[in-house]
C-alpha positions in Angstrom: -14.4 297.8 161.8 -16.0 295.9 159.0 -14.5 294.1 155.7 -17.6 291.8 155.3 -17.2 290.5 151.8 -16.9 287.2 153.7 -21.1 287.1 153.0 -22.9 286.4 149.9 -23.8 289.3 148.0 -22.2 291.9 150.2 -19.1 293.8 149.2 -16.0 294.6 150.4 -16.0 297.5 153.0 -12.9 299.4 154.4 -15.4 301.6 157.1 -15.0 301.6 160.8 -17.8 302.8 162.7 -17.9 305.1 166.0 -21.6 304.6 167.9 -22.0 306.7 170.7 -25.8 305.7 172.6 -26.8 309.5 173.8 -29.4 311.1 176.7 -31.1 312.7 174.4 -31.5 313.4 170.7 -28.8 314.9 168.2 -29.5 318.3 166.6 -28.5 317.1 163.1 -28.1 321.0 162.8 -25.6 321.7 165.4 -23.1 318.6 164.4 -23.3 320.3 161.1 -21.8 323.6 161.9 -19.2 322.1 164.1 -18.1 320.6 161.1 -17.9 323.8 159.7 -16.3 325.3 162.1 -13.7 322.4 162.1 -12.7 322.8 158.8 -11.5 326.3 159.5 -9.1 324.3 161.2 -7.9 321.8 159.4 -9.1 320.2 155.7 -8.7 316.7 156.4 -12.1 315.6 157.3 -13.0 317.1 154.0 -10.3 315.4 151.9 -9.7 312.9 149.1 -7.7 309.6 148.6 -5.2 311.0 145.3 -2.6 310.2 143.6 -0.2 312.4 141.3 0.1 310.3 138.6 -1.0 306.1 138.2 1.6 304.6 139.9 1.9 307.3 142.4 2.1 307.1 146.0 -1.5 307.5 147.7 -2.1 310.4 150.1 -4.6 312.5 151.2 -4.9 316.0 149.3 -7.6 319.1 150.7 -7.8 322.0 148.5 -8.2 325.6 149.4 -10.8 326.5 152.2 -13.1 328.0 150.0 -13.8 324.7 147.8 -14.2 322.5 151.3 -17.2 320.6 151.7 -18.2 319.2 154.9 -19.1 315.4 155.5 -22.9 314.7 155.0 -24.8 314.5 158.7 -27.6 312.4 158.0 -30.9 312.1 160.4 -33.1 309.2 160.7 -35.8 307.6 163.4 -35.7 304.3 164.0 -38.8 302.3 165.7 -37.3 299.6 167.5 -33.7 298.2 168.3 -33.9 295.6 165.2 -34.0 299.2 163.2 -31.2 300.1 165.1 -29.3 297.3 164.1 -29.8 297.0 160.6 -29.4 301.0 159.9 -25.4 300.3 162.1 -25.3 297.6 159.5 -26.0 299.7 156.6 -23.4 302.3 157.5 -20.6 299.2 158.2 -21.3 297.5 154.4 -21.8 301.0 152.4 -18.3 301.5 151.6 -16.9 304.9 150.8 -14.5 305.6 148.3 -12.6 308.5 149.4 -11.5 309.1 145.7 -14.8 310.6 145.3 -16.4 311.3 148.4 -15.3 312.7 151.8 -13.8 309.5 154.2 -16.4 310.7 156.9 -19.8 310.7 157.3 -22.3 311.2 160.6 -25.9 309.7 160.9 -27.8 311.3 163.9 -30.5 308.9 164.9 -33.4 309.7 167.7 -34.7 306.4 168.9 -38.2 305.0 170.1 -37.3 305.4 173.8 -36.0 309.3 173.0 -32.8 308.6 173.4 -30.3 309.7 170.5 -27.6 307.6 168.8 -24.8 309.4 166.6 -22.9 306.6 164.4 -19.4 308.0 162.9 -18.6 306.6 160.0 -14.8 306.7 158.3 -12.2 305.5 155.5 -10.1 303.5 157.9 -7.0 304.8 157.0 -8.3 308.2 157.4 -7.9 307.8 161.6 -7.7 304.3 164.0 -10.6 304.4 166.6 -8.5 307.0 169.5 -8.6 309.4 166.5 -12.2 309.3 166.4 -13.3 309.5 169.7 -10.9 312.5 169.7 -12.7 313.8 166.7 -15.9 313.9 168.2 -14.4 315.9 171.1 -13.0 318.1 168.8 -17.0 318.7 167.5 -17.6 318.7 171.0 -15.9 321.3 171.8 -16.6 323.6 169.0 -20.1 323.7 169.7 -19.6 325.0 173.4 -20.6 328.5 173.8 -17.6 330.0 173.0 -17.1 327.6 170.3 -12.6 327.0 170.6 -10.8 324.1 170.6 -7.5 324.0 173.2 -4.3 322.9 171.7 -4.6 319.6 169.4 -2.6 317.8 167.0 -4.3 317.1 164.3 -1.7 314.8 162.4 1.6 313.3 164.0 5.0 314.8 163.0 7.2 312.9 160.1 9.3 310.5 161.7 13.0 311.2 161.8 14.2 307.8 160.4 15.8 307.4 156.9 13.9 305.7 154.1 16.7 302.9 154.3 15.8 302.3 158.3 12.1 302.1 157.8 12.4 299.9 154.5 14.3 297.3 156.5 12.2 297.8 159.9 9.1 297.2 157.8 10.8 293.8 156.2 11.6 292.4 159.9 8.0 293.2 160.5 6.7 291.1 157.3 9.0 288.3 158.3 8.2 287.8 161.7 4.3 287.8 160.3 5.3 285.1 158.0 6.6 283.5 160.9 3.6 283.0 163.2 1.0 281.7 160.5 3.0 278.4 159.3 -0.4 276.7 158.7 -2.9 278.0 156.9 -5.7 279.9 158.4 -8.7 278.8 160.3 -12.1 281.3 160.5 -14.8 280.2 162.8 -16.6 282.0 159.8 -15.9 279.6 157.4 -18.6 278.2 155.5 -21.2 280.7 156.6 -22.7 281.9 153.7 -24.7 284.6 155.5 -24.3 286.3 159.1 -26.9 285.5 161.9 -27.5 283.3 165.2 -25.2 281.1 164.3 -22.1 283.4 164.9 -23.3 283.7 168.4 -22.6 281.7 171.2 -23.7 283.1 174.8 -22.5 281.1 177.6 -20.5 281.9 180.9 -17.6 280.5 183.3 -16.3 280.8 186.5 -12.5 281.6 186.3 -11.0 282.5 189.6 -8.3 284.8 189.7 -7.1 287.6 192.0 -8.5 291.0 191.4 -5.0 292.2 190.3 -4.7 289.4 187.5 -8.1 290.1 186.3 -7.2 293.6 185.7 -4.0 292.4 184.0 -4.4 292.3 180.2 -2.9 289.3 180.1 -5.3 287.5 181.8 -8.0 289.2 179.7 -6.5 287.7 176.3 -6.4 284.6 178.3 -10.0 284.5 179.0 -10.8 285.5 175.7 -8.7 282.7 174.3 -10.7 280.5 176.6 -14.0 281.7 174.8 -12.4 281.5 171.4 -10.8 277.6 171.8 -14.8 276.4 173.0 -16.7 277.9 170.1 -13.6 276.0 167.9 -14.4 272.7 170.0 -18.0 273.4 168.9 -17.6 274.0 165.3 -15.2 270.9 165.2 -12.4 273.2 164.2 -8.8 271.7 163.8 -6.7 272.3 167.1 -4.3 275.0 165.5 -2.5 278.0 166.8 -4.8 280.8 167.8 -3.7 284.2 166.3 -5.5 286.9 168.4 -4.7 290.4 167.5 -3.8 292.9 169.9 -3.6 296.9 169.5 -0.8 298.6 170.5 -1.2 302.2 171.3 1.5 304.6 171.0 0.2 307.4 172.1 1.8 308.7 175.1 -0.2 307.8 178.1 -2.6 310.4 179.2 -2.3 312.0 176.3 -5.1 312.2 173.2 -2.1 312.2 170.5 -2.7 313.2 166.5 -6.5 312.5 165.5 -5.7 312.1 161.7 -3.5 309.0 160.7 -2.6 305.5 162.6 -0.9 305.4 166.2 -1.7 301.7 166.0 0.6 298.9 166.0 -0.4 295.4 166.4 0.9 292.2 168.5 0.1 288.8 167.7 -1.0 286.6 170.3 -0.6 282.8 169.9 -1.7 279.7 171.3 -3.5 276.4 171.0 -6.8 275.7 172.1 -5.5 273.1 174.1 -3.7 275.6 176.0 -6.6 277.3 177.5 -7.2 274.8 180.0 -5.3 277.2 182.9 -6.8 280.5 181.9 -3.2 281.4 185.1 -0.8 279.3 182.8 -1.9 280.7 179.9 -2.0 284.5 181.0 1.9 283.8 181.8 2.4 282.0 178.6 0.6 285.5 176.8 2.8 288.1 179.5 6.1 286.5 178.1 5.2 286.9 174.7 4.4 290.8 175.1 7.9 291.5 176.4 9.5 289.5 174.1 8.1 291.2 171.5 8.8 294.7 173.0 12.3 293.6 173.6 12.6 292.3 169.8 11.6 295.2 168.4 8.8 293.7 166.8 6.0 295.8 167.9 8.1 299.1 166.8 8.5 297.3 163.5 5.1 296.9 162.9 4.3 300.4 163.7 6.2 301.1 161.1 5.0 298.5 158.8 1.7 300.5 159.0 3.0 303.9 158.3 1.6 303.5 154.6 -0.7 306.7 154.7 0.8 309.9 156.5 0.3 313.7 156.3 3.1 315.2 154.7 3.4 319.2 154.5 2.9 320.4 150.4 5.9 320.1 148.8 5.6 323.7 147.4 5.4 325.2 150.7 8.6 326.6 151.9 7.1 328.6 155.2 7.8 327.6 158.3 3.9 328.5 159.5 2.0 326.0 161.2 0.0 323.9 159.0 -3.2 325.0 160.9 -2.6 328.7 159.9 -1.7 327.5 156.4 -5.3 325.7 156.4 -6.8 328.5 157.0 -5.0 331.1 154.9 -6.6 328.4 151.8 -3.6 326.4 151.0 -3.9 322.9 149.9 -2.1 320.2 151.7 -1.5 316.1 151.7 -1.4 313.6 153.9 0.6 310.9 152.2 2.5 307.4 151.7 6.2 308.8 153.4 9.2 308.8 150.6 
């Protein structure tokens, strides 16, 4: 993901970008009528960010199949890795607006070494990143032979809770997040005014642990927190408390889950820099504060806290039909802010 207005003279981006390093090159051609073929299905890769009137709720609104335009599949060649780079770049800081665009787009790139690289580009909102991998399965799929997709959810069904539950669920959530940044933040990005070498730090460490622990995800945050408190001793950075984001999947395990809308929620992980001493300590420290914020509740409240963009059936659609068929037959849906 990429919101670098932190740098001079860049803007503010909302993108997340999918690169998947290929065998061989992408026939721009073929990614193009699996798009096609996927809209058949459903509109929203080809919708736009609406509201009814100006102080309407956001959601995402497809017309008939007929007036459905595919996302653009650009091709390029790039001569070295450095070209590589900088075109990833490009497609992280050119923001879309899905008011007037589609929120997806696909570059196809074949490489120097003949290798291919297909970059995914999407409105965040539009899908977190398990919704695009699954979206590129879904294109996978269609351009098999026979060219069908097997059973998919495209969006997740409406939750079940009343308006008055979710309000208050999603005001624990934005109190407990008040709670865990009493002083104000600290960005080992701070006074950079452009990216480059300096961000980077490559060094290494020998933390021994049993194979078990090391698989524990714990004891990966742990490590990482290690990483995170010596490029803060470097920079000279004030020993505060670390806030290091963790996704939450709800998915059910095994299972792909919708493709369109989030199935994110987030825990916050905290700790000093002086804490990462004992990587073991500190992994025990970070397992405690996982269940305690399952058993809180606080992970389900932020789920729900991030339930600001979902697909909603049109209002002036009595049928029972599956959406899918309803897609097809031409008409118009939204994927919107619940009411």
């Amino acid at each position: 993901m990429a919101m670098h207005a932190r740098w001079k003279r860049a803007g503010a981006s909302n993108n997340t970008v999918l690169v998947v390093h290929c065998d061989g090159p992408v026939d721009p051609d073929r990614l193009r009528r699996a798009l096609d073929r996927l809209l058949d299905l459903t509109p929203w890769p080809a919708s736009r960010l609406r509201r009814p009137f100006p102080w309407g709720k956001l959601h995402w609104a497809a017309g008939p199949r007929d007036t459905l335009v595919a996302p653009p599949v650009r091709h390029h060649r790039v001569a070295s890795p450095d070209v590589l780079g900088r075109q990833i770049d490009a497609e992280i800081n050119t923001a879309i607006d899905p008011r007037v665009e589609p929120p997806l787009r696909f570059v196809t790139i074949d490489t120097s070494t003949g290798d291919g690289v297909l970059l995914a580009t999407w409105f965040h909102p539009l899908m977190d990143p398990r919704g695009g991998q699954n979206l590129l399965q879904h294109l996978a799929d269609l351009d098999a032979p026979d060219g069908r997709l097997a059973d998919v959810t495209f969006v997740a069904s409406p939750s079940r809770r009343p308006l008055a539950e979710r309000g208050r669920l999603a005001r624990q959530s934005l109190a407990h997040m008040r709670t865990l940044a009493p002083e104000p933040p600290v960005s080992p990005g701070r006074d950079l005014a452009a990216p480059g070498p300096v961000r980077f730090r490559h060094a290494a460490f020998v933390e021994p642990a049993p194979r078990r622990a090391m698989r524990a995800m714990p004891w990966r945050l742990a490590v990482v927190g290690k990483a995170m408190a010596e490029l803060w001793r470097k920079r000279g950075l004030p020993d505060v408390p670390f806030l290091l984001p963790v996704s939450v999947d709800l998915r059910p395990r095994g299972e792909p889950g919708a493709t369109f809308g989030n199935q994110l929620a987030f825990h916050f992980a905290r700790f000093r820099p002086v804490d990462t001493d004992d990587v073991t300590d500190l992994a025990r420290v970070l397992r405690r504060q996982l269940a305690d914020a399952v058993k809180d509740g606080h992970i389900d409240a932020n789920a729900v806290a991030m339930e600001f963009l979902q697909y909603r059936p049109p209002r002036s659609s009595r049928s029972t039909t599956p959406i899918s068929r309803r897609c097809r037959r031409g008409s118009t849906g939204s994927w919107g802010a619940r009411s």
